[in-house]
C-alpha positions, 0 to 999 in steps of 0.5 A: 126714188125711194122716198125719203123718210127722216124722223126726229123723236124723243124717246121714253124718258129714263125714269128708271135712271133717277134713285128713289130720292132723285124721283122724289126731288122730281115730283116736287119741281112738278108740283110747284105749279100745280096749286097756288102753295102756302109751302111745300116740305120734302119730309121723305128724305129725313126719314120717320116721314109718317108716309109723306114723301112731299107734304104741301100747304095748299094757299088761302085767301087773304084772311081778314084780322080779327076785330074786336065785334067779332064773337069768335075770334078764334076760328079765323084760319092763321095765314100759314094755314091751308088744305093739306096735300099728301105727295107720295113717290114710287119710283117702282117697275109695276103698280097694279090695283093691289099695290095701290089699295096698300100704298094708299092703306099704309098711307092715308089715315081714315080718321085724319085724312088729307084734303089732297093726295097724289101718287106719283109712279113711273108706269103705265097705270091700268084702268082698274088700278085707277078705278081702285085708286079712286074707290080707296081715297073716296072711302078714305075721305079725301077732296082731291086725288090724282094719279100721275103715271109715266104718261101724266109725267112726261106731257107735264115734262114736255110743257114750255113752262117745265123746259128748264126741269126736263134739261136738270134731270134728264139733259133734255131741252126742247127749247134747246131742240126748237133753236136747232131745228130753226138753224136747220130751216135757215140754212135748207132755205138759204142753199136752196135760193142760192142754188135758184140764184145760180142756176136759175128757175128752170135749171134743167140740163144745166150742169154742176160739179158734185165735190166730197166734203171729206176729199183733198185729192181734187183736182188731181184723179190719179192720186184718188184710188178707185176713182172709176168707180167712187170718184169723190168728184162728179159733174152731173146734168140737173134735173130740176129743183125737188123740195127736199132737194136737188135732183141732178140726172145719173142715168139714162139708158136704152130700154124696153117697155110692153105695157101689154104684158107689163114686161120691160128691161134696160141695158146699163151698157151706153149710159145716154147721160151727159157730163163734163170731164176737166176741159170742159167738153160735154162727153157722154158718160160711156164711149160712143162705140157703146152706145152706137152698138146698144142703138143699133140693137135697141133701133131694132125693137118695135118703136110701141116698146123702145123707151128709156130709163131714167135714174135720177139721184136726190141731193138733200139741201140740208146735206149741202155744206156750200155752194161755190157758184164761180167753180175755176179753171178745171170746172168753170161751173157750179161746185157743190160740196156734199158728205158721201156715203160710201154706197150712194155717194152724195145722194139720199135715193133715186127716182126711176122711171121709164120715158116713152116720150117727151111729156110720156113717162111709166113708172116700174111698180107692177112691171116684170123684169124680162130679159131682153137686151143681151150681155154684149152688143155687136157692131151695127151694120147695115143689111141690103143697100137697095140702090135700085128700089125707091120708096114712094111717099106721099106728101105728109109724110115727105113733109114729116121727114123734111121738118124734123121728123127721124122716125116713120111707119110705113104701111103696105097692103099690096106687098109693095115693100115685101122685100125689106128687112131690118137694117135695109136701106133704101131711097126716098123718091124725091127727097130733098138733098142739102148741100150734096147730102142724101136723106134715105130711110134705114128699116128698124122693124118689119112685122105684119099685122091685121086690120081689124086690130089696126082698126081697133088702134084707131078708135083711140087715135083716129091721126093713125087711120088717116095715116094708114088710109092716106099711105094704103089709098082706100079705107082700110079693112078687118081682113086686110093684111097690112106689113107695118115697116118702121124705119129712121131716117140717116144720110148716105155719108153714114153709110159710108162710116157704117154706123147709124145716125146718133 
C-alpha cells in the first residue's frame, strides 16, 4: 500500500494583496499588544505625516500630584505623556541594507530622535540589512528598535490572541481551523468504534458491502453501464482494522516467489478472493474453471516457489459517510457508503505483499518481475494413473496425510519412484479409506537434487534431515543423489471429474 500521506497547511500570507494604507491599518492592530500604550494615532493616512506612518505614546507610571514642599513642580511628566515610538510601513517587494539606511535617514532625526522606532516590511529581511538597521538607530540615538519582516508578522498573526486580526484581514482563522479539525476527530473516532461494534474485535473474513455515496441505481446492476468494471457496489472480505482506516481484501491471486534470485510473478486470472453476489452465496471472484486451470499450472511449480499475492485496499475512516450495520434483503451485511474516485474506487492505496504461509509473508521492494505464468491456462489433466504402483510411506508421513496434511515431499535415493512425472497418480499403500473414498497422491514436481546441498538445508532446519533419513533409512550423505518428488494429496472421485482437489 502506498502510504497514505495527508497534509494540511497554511500557505504564505498575501501580504502583497493589502494597499499601502491596508498594510498600515495592519501593523497598528499588531502593535497594540506590543507596549502597554498612552495612545496610538495613524498620522500616515492624513498626509504631511513628517515620515510616521504610526506615532505611539508608550504609557508611564501613575505620576504622583505635585504638592506644595515640592521644589520643582514643573518636571513632573503630565500623565498623557510617555516615550515616543515612530511606527513605519512599507508594503514594498525588497528592502535590502541600502533602502533601510534611506528609509531610516529620511526618518529619523539625529537631533530629535524617537525613544522607539520599528519598521515594518513584507520581506524576508537579510542579515546585513539587520546589521545595517541597527548601526543607523544606534547612531541616531534611538532606545528601542525592532524590525518586523514577513516572518515576524506571520508568527505574531498566528498567535491565539491575533486569531480575530488574521480572519479581518486575510479571512483566515486558525480557531475556526481547530474546531474543524475536531469535528473531523470526532467523526474518525465515532465510524471507527461503530464499525468495532459491528464487526467485532477480530473482523477478519468478515464481510461487508462497499456502496458509492454518489449512486442511485442500487440495487439494480443492469441499469449501472460498466458495472463490470467500475461496479458502484462491491462486497468485499475485511481484513482487519488499520488506524487510518478499514482495510478489506481485493486480491488474492496465485504467484511465484524465488527468494534466491529475488525474482517472482503472479497471474491475475483465478482471483482467489471471495464475495458475495445479491443471494447471499459466498462465490469466488473469477469462475471456478479459472482457478481450477490456474492451480493446476501453479501445483505444478516447486512447493519453495509457490506463493500468493495479496492486494489489499485501504478504506479512510474520514472518507466513510455512514455506516448501516442492518444491511437488507439483497445484503444482509453491513453497508458502507464511501465517495469513489474514478480510478481507485473507494480506496485510498493498497498494500501488496506475497503469502508464502500462513504467519510467512515478503514484501515486493527488491524483488524483479519475471515472467513466469503464461497468458491462458489449459484445462489440468492427469498424466499416468499408475493403478499397479503403490507408494510405500512410513508412519509419520502416513499420519501427516491422515490429519490434514495435503502437501508431501518424498525423497528417494535408491531410484525407487523413478517412474513418476508431474500430474502422475499414484496409491498410498495403506491409506485410510472413509466412506468408500480413496486417498491417493497426485506428483506436482519431480527434480533431483544432491545431498551436500540437502545437507547444507538441514543445518538451518534439522525436522527436514529427520524427514529425509526417516524416508531414505540411513543418514544421508554429500554424494548422495537424492530425487525429490513433491505431490498433493486428492481422492479418486476427482479423477473421475478430471480435475485436482481445490
Amino acid at each position: 500500500m502506498a502510504k497514505p500521506h495527508v497534509t494540511r497547511t497554511l500557505g504564505p500570507i498575501h501580504f502583497e494583496d493589502l494597499d499601502p494604507h491596508r498594510f498600515e491599518d495592519l501593523i497598528r492592530q499588531l502593535a497594540y499588544d506590543f507596549r502597554p500604550w498612552q495612545s496610538i494615532e495613524s498620522t500616515g493616512r492624513g498626509g504631511a505625516d513628517d515620515g510616521f506612518d504610526v506615532r505611539a505614546y508608550e504609557e508611564l507610571r501613575a505620576a504622583t500630584r505635585p504638592t506644595e514642599d515640592d521644589p520643582e513642580p514643573e518636571d513632573v511628566p503630565h500623565p498623557m505623556e510617555g516615550n515616543v515610538w515612530m511606527i513605519q510601513c512599507k508594503r514594498e517587494k525588497e528592502v535590502g541594507p541600502k533602502k533601510v539606511a534611506s528609509i531610516i535617514s529620511d526618518a529619523v532625526d539625529p537631533a530629535n530622535p524617537p525613544y522607539g522606532y520599528i519598521l515594518a516590511a513584507p520581506v524576508h529581511f537579510s542579515k546585513a540589512a539587520h546589521d545595517k538597521f541597527r548601526e543607523e538607530l544606534r547612531g541616531r540615538g534611538v532606545m528601542e528598535f525592532y524590525l518586523w519582516g514577513a516572518g515576524e508578522l506571520e508568527d505574531m498573526l498566528y498567535q491565539p490572541k491575533n486569531d480575530h486580526v488574521l480572519f479581518a484581514f486575510f479571512g483566515i482563522s486558525l480557531t475556526t481551523r481547530r474546531r474543524s479539525r475536531a469535528s473531523e476527530i470526532r467523526s474518525v473516532v465515532s465510524v471507527k468504534n461503530k464499525l468495532l461494534r459491528v464487526l467485532g474485535e477480530d473482523p477478519r473474513h468478515k464481510s461487508v458491502l462497499v456502496r458509492d455515496l454518489n449512486d442511485d441505481k442500487y440495487p439494480y446492476d443492469e441499469d449501472c453501464r460498466d458495472f463490470d468494471k467500475r461496479p458502484p457496489w462491491k462486497t468485499y472480505s475485511v481484513s482487519s482494522l488499520h488506524p487510518l482506516g478499514l482495510v478489506v481484501s481485493v486480491g488474492k491471486y496465485f504467484a511465484y516467489l524465488d527468494r534466491r534470485r529475488k525474482e517472482w510473478d503472479f497471474t491475475r486470472t483465478g482471483n482467489l478472493a471471495s464475495t458475495l453476489d445479491g443471494r447471499h452465496t459466498r462465490r469466488q471472484t473469477d469462475r471456478d474453471e479459472d482457478r481450477i486451470s490456474v492451480k493446476g499450472f501453479w501445483e505444478q511449480l516447486p512447493r519453495e516457489n509457490r506463493v500468493t499475492f495479496i492486494r489489499n485496499g485501504l478504506i479512510r475512516y474520514d472518507a466513510i459517510e455512514y455506516v448501516d450495520d442492518k444491511g437488507d434483503c439483497e445484503y444482509d451485511v453491513p453497508h458502507i457508503f464511501v465517495p469513489f474516485d474514478a480510478e481507485r474506487g473507494p480506496f485510498v492505496g493498497f498494500l501488496e505483499y506475497l503469502q508464502i504461509n500462513e504467519h510467512q509473508h515478503e514484501g515486493l521492494s527488491g524483488l524483479v518481475r519475471k515472467e513466469v505464468f503464461p497468458s491462458s491456462f489449459p484445462v489440468p489433466t492427469f498424466g499416468t494413473i499408475h493403478e499397479d504402483k503403490v507408494i510405500q510411506l512410513d508412519a509419520a508421513t502416513r499420519s501427516s496425510l491422515r490429519y490434514g496434511a495435503g502437501d508431501i515431499t518424498l525423497y528417494d535415493v535408491a531410484k525407487q519412484y523413478g517412474y513418476l512425472k508431474p500430474t502422475d497418480v499414484v496409491s498410498i499403500d495403506g491409506a485410510d479409506e472413509r466412506k468408500g473414498d480413496r486417498k491417493l497422491l497426485k506428483v506436482t514436481s519431480v527434480a533431483s537434487a544432491k545431498g551436500e546441498d540437502l545437507l547444507k538445508a538441514c543445518e538451518e532446519d534439522p525436522a527436514l534431515k529427520a524427514a529425509i533419513e526417516r524416508q531414505i533409512g540411513r543418514e544421508l550423505r554429500k554424494n548422495d543423489s537424492v530425487d525429490v518428488i513433491e505431490a498433493v494429496s486428492i481422492y479418486d472421485w476427482q479423477i473421475e471429474q478430471n480435475r485436482p482437489v481445490l
